[in-house]
N, C-alpha and C positions, 0 to 999 in steps of 0.2 A: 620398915618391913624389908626393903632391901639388903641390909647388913645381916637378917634375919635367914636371908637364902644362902649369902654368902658365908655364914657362919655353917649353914650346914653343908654348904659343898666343902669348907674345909672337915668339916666331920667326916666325911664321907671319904674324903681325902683321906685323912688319919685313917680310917677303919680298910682300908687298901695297906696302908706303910704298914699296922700292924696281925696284916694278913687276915681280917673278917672277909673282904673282898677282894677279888682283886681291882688292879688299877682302871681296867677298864671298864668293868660294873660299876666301881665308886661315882665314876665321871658320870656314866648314863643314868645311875642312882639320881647323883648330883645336878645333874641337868633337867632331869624329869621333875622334881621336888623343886627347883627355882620357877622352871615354867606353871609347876601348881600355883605356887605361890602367885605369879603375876596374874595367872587367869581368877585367883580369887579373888585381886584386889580388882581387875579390870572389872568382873561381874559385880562386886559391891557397889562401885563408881557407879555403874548402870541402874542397878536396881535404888541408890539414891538420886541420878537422875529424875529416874519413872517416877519415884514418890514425892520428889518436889513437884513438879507438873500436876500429878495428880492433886496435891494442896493445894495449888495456886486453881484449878478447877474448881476444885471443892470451895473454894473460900466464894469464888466468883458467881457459884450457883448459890451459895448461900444468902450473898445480897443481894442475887436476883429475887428470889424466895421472901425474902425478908421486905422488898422493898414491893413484890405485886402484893404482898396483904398488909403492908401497911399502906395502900394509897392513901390521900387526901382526897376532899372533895373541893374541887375549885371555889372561889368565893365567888360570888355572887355580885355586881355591882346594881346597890338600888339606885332609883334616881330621884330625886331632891323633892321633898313633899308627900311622899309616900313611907310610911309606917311599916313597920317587922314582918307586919302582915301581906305584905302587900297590897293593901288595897287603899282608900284614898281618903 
């Protein structure tokens, strides 16, 4: 992405030597179009920050969710002599 700014400040350069601009529009042309460049990858970096976090949320409410409707019911200890039913 970087060589990608660089190439256009040499553009920009060029279109100055061959008189589209001059040299000192090229440069601010040039300089304004590398900093876009930076802030879009800075904002990309961010907004896949925010969306990992928000999956690792999302994953963690989901096995909460999953795991209050799947309880168990504890088992039960009979004691020795007494039948299914519980009684004697």
């Amino acid at each position: 992405m970087f060589l990608r700014g660089v190439g256009m400040v040499t553009l920009f350069v060029a279109f100055a030597i061959y008189g589209v601009y001059g040299l000192e529009e090229a440069r601010q042309i040039a300089t304004n179009s590398l900093y876009q460049q930076v802030q879009i990858q800075a904002v990309t970096v961010s907004i896949k920050n925010i969306a990992g976090w928000m999956l690792i949320i999302g994953i963690i409410l989901l096995i909460g969710i999953v795991l209050y409707f799947l309880q168990f019911k504890p088992v039960r200890l009979m004691k020795v002599g007494k039948d299914m039913s519980g009684s004697l």
